[in-house]
C-alpha positions in Angstrom: 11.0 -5.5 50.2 7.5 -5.2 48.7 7.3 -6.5 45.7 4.1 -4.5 44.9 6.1 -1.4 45.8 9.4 -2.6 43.7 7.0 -3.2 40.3 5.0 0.5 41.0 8.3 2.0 41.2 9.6 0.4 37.8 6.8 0.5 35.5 7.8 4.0 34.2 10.9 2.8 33.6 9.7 -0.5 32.1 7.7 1.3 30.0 10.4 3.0 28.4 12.4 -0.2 28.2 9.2 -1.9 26.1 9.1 1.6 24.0 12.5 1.4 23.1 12.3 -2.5 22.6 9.4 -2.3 20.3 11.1 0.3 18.4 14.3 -1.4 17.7 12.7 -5.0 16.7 9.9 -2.7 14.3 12.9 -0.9 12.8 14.3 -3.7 11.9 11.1 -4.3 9.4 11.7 -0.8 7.2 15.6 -1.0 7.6 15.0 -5.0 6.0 13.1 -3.1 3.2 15.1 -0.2 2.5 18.4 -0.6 3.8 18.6 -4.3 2.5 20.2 -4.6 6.8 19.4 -7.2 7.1 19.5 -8.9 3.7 16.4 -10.9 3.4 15.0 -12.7 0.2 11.4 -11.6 1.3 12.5 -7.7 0.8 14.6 -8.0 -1.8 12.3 -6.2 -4.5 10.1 -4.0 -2.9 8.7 -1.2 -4.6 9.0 1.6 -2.8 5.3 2.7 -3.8 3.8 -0.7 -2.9 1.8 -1.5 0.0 5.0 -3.1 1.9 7.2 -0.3 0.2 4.9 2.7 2.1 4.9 0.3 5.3 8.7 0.5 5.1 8.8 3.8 4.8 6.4 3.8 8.9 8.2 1.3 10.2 11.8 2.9 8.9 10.5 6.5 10.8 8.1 5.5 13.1 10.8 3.0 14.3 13.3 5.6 14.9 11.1 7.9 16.2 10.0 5.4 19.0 13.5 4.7 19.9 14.3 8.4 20.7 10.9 8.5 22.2 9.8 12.0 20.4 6.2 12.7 19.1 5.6 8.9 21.0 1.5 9.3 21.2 1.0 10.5 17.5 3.2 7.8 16.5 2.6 5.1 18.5 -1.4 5.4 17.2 -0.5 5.7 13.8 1.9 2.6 13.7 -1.0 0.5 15.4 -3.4 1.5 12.9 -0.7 0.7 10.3 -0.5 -3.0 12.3 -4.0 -3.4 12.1 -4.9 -2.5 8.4 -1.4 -4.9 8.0 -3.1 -7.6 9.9 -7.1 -7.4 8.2 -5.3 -7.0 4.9 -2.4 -9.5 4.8 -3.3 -11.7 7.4 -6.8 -12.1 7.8 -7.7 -13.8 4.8 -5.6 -16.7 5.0 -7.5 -17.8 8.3 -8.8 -16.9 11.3 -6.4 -17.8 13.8 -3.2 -15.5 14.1 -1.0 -18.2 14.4 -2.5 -19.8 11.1 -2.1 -17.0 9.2 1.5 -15.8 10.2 -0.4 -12.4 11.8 0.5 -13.1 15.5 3.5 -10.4 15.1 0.8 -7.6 13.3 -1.4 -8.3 16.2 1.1 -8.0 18.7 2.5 -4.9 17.7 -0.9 -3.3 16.9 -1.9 -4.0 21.2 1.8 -2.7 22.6 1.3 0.6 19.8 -1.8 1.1 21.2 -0.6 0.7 24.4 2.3 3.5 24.2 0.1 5.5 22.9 -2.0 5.6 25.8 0.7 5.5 28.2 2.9 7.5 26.7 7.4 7.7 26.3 8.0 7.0 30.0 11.2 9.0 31.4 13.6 7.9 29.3 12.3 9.6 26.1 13.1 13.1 24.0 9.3 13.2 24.9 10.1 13.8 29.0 13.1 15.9 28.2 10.6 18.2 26.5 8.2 19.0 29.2 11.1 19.8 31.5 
């Protein structure tokens, strides 16, 4: 088989997989900070009206909401602009180079945001189910 033919077939579905992916691990951030799940020192007295406390509040509903893949484009652009004023504010100043300044993870999640939100929920997504 054509491997050219196999990867055109799959990259709806792979981008739903990366969609859902992204979702869970960025979930994982706001459910850290307001769920204490898990319990990490880092979150363990964030003010809810904080700069990290807001970001909690994106990544805890943006998170879910890219999971179910529902309202995928408005979110995914908001949660990359959220990534990149995370990564120019936090990250940024401590060096120039992402891995020096712990913003390789901001960065990343800023391009694959920005991505979805070009690209879309792919099939597997509330997103799809609504157009049908």
């Amino acid at each position: 088989m054509n491997l050219e033919v196999i990867a055109t077939s799959s990259a709806p579905y792979l981008l739903s997989v990366l969609r859902i992916m992204s979702g869970l691990l960025f979930l994982q951030h706001g459910t850290a900070k307001y769920l204490k799940f898990p319990a990490l020192q880092a979150f363990a007295k964030i003010e809810p009206l904080s700069l990290s406390g807001i970001a909690g509040m994106f990544e805890l509903v943006g998170g879910v909401l890219l999971i179910l893949g529902l309202f995928t484009r408005c979110t995914a652009f908001v949660l990359a602009g959220l990534m990149a004023f995370a990564y120019f504010l936090g990250h940024a100043p401590r060096g120039f180079f992402p891995i020096a300044n712990a913003g390789e993870l901001a960065g990343l999640y800023c391009f694959v945001f920005l991505y979805i939100a070009a690209a879309g929920a792919g099939p597997w997504s509330l997103d799809a189910a609504r157009r049908k």
